[in-house]
ZATINU-782755 format. One record per residue: residue number from 1; residue in three letters; chain; x, y, z of N, C-alpha, C, O in turn. Coordinates in steps of 0.001 Angstrom, whole numbers, padded with zeros to 6 digits. Last residue first. Example, Ala and Ser with C-alpha at 12.3 -4.5 7.8 and 13.67 -1.06 7.14 Angstrom:
(2 "SER" "A" (012850 -002250 007080) (013670 -001060 007140) (012900 000030 007870) (013409 001138 008039))
(1 "ALA" "A" (013190 -005690 007800) (012300 -004500 007800) (013200 -003300 007800) (014236 -003319 008465))
***
This chain:
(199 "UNK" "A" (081408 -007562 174900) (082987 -006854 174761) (082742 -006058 176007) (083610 -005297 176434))
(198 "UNK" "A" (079202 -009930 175692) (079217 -008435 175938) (081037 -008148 175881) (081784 -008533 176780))
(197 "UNK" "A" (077942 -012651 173512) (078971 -012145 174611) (078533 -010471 174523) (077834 -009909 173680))
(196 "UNK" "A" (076698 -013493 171235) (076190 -014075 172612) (076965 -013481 173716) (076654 -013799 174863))
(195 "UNK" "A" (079169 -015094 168956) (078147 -014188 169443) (077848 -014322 170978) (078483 -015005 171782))
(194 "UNK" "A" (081040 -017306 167875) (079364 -017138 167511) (078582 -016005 168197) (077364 -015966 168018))
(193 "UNK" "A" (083573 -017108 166630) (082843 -015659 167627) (081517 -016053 167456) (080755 -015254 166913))
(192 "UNK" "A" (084561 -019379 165627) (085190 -018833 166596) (084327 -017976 167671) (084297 -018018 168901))
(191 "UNK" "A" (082778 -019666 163511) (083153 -020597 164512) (083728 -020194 165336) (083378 -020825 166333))
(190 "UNK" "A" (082997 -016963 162304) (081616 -017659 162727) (081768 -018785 164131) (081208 -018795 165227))
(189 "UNK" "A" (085453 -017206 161449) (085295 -016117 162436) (083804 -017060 162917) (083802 -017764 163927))
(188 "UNK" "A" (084936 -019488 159574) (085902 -019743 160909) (085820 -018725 161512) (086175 -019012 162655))
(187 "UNK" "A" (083632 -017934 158076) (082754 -019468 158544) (083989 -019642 159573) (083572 -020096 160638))
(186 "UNK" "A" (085352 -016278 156959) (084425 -015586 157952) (083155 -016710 157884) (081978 -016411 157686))
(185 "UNK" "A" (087341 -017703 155288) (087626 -016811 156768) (086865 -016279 157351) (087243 -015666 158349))
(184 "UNK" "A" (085873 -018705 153315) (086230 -019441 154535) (086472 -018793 155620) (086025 -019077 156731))
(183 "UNK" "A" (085472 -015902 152075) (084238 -016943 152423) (084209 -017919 153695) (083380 -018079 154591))
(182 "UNK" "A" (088116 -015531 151215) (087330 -014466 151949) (085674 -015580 152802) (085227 -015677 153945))
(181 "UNK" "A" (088004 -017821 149484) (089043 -017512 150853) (088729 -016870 151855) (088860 -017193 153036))
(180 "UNK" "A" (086816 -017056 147363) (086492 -018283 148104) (087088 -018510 149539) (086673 -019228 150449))
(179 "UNK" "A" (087570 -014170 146560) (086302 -014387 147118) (086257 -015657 148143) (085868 -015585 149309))
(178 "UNK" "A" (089783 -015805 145275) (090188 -014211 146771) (088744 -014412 147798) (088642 -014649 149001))
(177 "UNK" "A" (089232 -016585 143611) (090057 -017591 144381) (090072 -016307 145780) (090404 -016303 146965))
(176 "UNK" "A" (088435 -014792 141917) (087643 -015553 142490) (087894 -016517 143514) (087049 -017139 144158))
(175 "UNK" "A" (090469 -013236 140873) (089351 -012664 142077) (088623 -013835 142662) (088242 -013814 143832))
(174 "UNK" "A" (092255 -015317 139692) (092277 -014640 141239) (091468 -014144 142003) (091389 -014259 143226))
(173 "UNK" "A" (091975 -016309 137649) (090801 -016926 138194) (091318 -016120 139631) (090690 -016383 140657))
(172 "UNK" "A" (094610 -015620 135979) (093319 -015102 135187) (091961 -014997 136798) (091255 -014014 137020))
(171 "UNK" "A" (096822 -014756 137708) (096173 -015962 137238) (094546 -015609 137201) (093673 -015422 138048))
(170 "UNK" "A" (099612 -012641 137204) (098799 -013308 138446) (097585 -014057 137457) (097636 -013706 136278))
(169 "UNK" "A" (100939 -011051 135529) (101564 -012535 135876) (100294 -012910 136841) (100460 -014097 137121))
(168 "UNK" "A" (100525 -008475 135816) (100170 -009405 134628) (100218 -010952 134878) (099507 -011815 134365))
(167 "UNK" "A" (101447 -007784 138419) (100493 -007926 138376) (099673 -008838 136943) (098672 -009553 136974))
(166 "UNK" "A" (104082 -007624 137758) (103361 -008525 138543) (102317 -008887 138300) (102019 -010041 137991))
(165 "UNK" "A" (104266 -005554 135519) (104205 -006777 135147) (104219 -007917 136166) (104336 -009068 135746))
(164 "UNK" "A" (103221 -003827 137018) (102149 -003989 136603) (103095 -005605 135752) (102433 -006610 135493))
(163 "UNK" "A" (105302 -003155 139239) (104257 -003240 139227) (103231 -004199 138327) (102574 -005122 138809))
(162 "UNK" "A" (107160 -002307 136687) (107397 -003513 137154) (106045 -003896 138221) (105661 -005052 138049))
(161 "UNK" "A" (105963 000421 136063) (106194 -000905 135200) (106286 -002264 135840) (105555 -003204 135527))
(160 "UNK" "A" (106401 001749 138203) (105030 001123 137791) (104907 000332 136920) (103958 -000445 136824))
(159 "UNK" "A" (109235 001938 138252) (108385 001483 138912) (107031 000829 138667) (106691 -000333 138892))
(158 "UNK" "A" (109396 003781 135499) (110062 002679 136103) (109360 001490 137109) (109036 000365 136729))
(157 "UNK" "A" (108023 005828 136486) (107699 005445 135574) (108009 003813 135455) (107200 002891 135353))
(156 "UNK" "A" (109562 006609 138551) (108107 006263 139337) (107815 005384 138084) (107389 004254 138323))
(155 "UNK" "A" (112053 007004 137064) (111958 006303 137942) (110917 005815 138486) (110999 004685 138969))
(154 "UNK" "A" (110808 009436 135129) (110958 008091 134582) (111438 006974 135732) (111202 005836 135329))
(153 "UNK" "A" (110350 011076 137364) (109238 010773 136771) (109521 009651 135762) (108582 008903 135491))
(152 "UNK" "A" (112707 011791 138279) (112157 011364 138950) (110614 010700 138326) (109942 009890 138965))
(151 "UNK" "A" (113737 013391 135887) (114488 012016 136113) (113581 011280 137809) (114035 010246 138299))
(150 "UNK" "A" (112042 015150 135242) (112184 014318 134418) (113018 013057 134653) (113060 012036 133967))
(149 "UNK" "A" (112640 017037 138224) (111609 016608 137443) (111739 015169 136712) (111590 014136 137365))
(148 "UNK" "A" (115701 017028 136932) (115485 016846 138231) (113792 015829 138130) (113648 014611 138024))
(147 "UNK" "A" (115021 019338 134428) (115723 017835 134265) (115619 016773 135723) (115432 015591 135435))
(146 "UNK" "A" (113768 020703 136018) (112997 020293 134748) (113671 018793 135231) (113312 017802 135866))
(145 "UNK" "A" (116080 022356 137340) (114362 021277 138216) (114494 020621 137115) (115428 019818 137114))
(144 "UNK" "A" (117702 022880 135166) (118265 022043 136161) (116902 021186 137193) (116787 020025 137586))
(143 "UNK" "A" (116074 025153 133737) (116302 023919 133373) (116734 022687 134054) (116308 021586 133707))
(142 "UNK" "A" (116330 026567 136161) (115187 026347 135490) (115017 024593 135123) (114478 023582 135573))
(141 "UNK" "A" (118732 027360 135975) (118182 026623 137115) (116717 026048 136620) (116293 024938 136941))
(140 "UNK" "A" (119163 028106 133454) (119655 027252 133751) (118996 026348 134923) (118779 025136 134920))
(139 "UNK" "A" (117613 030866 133982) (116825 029966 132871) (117776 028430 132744) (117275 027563 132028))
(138 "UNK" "A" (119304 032149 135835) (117927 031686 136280) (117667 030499 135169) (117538 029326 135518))
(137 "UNK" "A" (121689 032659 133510) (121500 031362 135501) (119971 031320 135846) (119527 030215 136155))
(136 "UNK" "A" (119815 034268 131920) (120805 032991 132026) (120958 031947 132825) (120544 030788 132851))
(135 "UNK" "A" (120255 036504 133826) (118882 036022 133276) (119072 034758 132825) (118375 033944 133430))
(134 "UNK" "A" (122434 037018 134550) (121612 036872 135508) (120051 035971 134924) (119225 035207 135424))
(133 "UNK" "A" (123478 037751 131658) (124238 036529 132682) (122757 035847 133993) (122329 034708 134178))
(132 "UNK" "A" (122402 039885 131371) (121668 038914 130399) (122162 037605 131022) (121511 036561 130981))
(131 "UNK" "A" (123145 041578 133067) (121758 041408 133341) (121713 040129 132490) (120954 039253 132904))
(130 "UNK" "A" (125996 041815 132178) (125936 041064 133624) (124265 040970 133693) (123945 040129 134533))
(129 "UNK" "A" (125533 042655 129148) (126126 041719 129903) (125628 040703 131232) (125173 039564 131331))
(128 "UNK" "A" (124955 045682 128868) (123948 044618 129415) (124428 043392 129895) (123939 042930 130926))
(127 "UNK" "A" (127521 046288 128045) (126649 046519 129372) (125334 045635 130337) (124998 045258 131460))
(126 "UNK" "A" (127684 045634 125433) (128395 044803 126684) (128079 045374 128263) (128402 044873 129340))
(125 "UNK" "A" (125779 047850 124676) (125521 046382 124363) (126070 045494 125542) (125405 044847 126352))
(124 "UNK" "A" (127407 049854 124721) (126027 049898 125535) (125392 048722 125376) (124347 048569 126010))
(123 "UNK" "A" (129498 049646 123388) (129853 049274 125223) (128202 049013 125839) (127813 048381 126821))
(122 "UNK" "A" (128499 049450 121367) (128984 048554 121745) (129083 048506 122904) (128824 047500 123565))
(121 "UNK" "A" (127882 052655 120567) (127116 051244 120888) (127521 050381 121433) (126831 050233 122442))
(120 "UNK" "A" (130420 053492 121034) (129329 053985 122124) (128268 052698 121875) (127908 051923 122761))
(119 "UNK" "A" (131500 052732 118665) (132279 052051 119871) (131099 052027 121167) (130863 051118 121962))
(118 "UNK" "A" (129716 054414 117010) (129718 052864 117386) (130614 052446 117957) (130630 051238 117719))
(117 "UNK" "A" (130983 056888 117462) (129760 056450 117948) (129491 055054 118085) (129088 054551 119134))
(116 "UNK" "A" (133624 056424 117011) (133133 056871 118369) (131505 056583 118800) (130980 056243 119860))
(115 "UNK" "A" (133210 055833 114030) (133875 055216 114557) (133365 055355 116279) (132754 054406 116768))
(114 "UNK" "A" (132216 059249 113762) (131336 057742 113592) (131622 056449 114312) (130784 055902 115030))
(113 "UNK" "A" (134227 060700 114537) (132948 060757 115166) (131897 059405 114500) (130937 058872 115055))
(112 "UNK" "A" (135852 059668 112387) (136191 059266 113966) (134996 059322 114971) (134722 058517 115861))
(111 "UNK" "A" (134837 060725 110192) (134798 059383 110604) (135217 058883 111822) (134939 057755 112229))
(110 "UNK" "A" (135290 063789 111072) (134181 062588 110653) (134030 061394 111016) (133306 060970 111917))
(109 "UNK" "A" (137789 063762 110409) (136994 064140 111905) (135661 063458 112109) (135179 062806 113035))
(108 "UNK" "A" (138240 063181 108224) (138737 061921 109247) (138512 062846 110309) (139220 062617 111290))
(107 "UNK" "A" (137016 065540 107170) (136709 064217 107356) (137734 063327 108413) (137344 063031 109543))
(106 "UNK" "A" (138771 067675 108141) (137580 067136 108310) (136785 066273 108530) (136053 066057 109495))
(105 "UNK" "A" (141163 066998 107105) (141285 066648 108425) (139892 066716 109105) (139630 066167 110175))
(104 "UNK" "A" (140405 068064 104516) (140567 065911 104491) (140218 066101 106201) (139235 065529 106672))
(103 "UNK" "A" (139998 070140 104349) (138962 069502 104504) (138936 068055 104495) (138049 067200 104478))
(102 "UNK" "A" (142428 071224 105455) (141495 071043 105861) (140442 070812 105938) (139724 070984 106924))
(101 "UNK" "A" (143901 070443 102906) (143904 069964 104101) (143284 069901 105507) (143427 069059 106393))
(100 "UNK" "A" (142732 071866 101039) (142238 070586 100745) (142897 069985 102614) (142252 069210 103321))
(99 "UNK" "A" (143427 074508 102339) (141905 074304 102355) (141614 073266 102078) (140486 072935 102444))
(98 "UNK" "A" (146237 074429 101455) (145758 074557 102964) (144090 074018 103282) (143701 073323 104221))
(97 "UNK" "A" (145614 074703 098800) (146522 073492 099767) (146062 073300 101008) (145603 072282 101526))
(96 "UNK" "A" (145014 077390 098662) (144124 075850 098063) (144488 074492 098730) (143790 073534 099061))
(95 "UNK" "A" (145296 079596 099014) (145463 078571 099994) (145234 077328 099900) (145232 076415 100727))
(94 "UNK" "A" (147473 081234 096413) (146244 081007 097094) (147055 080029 098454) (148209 079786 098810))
(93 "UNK" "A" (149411 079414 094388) (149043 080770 094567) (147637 080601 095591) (146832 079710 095319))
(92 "UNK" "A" (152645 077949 093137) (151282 077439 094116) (150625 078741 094743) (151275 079224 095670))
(91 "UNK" "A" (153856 077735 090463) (153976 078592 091335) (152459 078274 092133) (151356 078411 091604))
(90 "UNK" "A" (156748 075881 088714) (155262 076201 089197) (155123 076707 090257) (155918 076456 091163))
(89 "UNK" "A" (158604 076459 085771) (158005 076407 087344) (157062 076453 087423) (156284 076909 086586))
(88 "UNK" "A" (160872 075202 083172) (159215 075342 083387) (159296 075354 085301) (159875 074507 085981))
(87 "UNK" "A" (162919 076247 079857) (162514 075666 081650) (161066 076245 082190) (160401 077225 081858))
(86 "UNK" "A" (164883 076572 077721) (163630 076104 077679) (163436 075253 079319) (163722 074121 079708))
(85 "UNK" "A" (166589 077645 075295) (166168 078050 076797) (165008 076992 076865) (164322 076735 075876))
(84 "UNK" "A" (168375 078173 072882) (168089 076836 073348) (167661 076836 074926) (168276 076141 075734))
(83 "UNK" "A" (168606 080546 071888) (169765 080187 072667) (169626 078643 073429) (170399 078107 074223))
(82 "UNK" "A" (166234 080698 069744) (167946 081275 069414) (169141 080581 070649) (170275 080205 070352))
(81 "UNK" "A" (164151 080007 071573) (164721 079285 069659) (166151 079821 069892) (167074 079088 070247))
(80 "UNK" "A" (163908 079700 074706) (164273 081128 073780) (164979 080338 072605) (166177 080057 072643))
(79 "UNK" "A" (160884 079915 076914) (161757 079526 076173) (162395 080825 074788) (161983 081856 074258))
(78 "UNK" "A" (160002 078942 079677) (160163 080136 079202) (161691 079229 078425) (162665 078561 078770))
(77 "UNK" "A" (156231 078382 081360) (157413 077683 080750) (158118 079035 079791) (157426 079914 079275))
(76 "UNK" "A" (154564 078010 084190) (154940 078718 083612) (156592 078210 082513) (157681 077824 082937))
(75 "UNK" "A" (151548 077622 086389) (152893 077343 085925) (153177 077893 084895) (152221 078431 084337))
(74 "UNK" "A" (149577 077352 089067) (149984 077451 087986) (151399 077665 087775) (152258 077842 088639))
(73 "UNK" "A" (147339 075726 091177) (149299 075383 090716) (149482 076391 089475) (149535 075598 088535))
(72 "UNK" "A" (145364 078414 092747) (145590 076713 092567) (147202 076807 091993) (148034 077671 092270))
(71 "UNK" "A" (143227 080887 092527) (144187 080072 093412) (143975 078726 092313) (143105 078279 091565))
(70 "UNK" "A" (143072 083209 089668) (142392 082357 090060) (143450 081711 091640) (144545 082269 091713))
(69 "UNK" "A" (144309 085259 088211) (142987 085452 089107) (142768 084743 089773) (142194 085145 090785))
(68 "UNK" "A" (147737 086165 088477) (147147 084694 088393) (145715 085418 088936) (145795 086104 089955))
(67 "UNK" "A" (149829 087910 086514) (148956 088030 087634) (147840 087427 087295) (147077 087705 086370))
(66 "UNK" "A" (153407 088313 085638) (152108 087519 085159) (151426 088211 086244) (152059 089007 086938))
(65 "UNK" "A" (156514 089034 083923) (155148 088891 085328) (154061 088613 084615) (153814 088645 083409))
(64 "UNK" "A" (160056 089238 083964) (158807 089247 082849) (157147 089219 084667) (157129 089365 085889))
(63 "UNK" "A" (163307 089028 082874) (162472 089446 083661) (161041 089801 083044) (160836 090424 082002))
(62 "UNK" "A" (166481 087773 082599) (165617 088609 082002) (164130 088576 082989) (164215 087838 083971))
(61 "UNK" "A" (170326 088198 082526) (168857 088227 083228) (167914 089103 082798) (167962 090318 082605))
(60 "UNK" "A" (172896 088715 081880) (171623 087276 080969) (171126 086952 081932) (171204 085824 082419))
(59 "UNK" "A" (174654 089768 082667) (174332 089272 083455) (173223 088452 083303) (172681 087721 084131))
(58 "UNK" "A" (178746 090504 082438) (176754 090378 081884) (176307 089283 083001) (176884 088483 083737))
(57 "UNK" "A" (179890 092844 085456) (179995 091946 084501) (178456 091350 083759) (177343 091581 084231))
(56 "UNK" "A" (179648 096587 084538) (179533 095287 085497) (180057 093765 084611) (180472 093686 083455))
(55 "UNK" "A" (180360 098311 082857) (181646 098010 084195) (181348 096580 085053) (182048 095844 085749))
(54 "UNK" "A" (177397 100092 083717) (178884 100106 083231) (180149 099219 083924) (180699 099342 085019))
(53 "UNK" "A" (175223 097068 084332) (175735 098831 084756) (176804 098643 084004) (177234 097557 083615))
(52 "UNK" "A" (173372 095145 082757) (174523 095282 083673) (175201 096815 083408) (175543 097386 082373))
(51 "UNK" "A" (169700 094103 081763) (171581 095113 081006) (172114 095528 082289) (171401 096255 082981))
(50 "UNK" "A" (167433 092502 081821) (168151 093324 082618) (169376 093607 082227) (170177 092851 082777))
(49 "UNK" "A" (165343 092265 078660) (166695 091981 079934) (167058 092459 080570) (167313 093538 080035))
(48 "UNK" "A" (161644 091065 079548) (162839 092163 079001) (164046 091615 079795) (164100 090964 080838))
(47 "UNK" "A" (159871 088520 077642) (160658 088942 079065) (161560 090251 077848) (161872 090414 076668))
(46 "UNK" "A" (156919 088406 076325) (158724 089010 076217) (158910 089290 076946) (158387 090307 077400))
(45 "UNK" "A" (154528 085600 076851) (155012 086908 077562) (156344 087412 076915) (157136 086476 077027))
(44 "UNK" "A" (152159 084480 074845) (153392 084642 075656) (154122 085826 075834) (154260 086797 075090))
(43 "UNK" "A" (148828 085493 075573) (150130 084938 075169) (151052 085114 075742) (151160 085678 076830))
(42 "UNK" "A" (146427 083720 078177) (146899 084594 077234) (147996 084455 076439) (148400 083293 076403))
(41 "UNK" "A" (147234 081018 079648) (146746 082069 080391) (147474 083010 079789) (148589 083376 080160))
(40 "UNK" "A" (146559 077694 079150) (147441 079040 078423) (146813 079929 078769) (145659 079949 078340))
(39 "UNK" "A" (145603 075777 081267) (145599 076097 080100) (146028 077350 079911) (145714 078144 080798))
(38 "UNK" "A" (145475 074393 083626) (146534 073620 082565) (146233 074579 081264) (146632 074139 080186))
(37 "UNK" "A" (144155 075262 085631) (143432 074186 084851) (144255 073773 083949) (143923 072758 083338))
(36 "UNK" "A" (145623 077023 086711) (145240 076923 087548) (144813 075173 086832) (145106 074124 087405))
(35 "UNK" "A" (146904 078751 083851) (146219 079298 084650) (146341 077385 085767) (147226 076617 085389))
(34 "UNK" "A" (150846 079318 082291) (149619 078318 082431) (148438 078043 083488) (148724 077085 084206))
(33 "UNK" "A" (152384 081314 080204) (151465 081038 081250) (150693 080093 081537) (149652 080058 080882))
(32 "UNK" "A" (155055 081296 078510) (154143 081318 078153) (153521 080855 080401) (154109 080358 081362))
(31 "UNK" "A" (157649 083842 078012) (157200 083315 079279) (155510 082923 078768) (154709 083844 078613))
(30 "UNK" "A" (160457 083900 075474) (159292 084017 076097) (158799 083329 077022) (159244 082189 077156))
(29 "UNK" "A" (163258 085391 074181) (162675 085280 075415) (161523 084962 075899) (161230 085640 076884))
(28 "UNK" "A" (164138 086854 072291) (162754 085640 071947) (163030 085063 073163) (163010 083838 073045))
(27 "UNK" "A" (166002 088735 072310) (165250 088899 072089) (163938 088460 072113) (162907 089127 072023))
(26 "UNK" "A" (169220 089243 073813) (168179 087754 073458) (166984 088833 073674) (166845 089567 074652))
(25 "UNK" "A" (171426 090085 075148) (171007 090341 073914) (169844 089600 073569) (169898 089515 072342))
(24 "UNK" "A" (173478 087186 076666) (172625 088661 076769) (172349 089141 075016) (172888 088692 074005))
(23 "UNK" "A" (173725 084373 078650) (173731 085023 077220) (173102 086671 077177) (172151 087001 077885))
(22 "UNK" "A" (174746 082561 080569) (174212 083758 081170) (174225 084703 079604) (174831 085775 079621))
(21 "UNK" "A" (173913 079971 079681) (175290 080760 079556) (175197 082198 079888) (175812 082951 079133))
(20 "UNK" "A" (170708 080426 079932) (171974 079809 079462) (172981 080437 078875) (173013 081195 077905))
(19 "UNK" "A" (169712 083129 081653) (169123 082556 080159) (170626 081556 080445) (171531 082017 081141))
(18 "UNK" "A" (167287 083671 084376) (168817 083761 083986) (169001 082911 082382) (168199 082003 082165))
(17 "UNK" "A" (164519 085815 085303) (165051 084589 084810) (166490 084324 084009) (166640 084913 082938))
(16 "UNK" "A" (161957 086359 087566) (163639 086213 087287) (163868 085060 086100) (163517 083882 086037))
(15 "UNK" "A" (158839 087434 087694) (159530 086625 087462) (161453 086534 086748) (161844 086669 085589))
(14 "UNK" "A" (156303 087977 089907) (157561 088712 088884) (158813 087262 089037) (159317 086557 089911))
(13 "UNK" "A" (152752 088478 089787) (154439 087627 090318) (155144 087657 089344) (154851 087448 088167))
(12 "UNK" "A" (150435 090317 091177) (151628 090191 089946) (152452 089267 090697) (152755 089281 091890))
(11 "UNK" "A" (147518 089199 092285) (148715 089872 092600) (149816 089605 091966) (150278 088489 092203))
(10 "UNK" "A" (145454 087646 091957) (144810 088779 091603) (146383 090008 092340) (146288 091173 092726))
(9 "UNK" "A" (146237 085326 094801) (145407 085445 093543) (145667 087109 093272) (146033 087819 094208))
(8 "UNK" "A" (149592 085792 095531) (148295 085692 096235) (147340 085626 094496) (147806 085847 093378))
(7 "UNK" "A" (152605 083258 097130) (151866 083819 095991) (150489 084118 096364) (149897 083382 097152))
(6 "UNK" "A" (153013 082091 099510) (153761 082764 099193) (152960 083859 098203) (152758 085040 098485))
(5 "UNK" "A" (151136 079699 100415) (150609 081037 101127) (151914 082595 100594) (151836 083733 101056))
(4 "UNK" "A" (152497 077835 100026) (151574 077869 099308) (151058 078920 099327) (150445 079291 098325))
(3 "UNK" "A" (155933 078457 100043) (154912 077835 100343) (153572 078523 099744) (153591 079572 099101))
(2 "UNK" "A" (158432 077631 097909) (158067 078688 098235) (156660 078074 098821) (156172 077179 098131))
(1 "UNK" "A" (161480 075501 098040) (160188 075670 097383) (159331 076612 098214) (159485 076408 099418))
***
């Protein structure tokens, strides 16, 4: 198969063509055209035959051309009622091929440069990492007083409870029983220290 860069726009392509049973004499030979878009590029063509030198053997080859304006696939079907011909090529003219391939490899240039860019985010994310770690352990330690804190403060808490349910327990008339005591103990200092001395 002839590459894409074989055939040019706006340049005859000549066309061979051998008829079944290598037949000669054939008159209704025709080469219809088909442009670029699938559609009949003018009429059909009469191939002429090529007639074999004296002596040669036949050679039911006929021969015809076209010249494509446009790039892209066109094609070409050549048929003959009388000898039952009927075959179709296509002829790839231009670079068109070349140019869809380089504009796919475009894109997936593209998208790689996208792809690349957000990989670039990402690392710039997992970068931060070891700062957000650091920040982390602090706000742990943090938490670690707090809790420290909070378990010393329900122990005092603790405490004062039991405190005070002593203290509930003591007998309505205490202050006064404290006073009467307090009273005696300083009529026996009395008795003891009446005074009258130099310390």
């Amino acid at each position: 198969m002839a590459c894409a860069c074989t055939y040019k726009k706006n340049e005859p392509i000549k066309v061979n063509y051998i008829a079944l049973k290598k037949t000669t004499g054939l008159v209704d030979v025709l080469m219809q055209v088909y442009d670029e878009n699938g559609v009949a590029f003018g009429s059909p063509i009469t191939m002429t035959e090529v007639v074999a030198g004296s002596g040669e053997n036949p050679l039911g080859l006929y021969q015809g051309s076209f010249t494509p304006d446009e790039n892209g696939q066109w094609r070409i079907r050549i048929e003959s009622a009388t000898n039952g011909d009927d075959i179709s090529k296509v002829f790839e003219v231009g670079k068109y091929k070349l140019d869809d391939i380089k504009d796919q490899t475009q894109d997936i240039e593209d998208k790689i440069d996208i792809i690349d860019g957000n990989v670039d985010l990402v690392k710039t994310e997992t970068d931060k990492i070891p700062a957000i770690k650091t920040e982390t352990d602090k706000i742990q330690t943090i938490d670690d007083n707090v809790d420290s804190v909070k378990t010393t403060v329900e122990a005092t808490d603790g405490k004062v409870d039991a405190i005070k349910a002593k203290t509930d327990n003591l007998p309505a008339d205490t202050a006064s029983q404290l006073d009467d005591i307090e009273d005696k103990i300083d009529d026996i200092d009395t008795q003891i220290n009446p005074g009258g001395y130099i310390l």
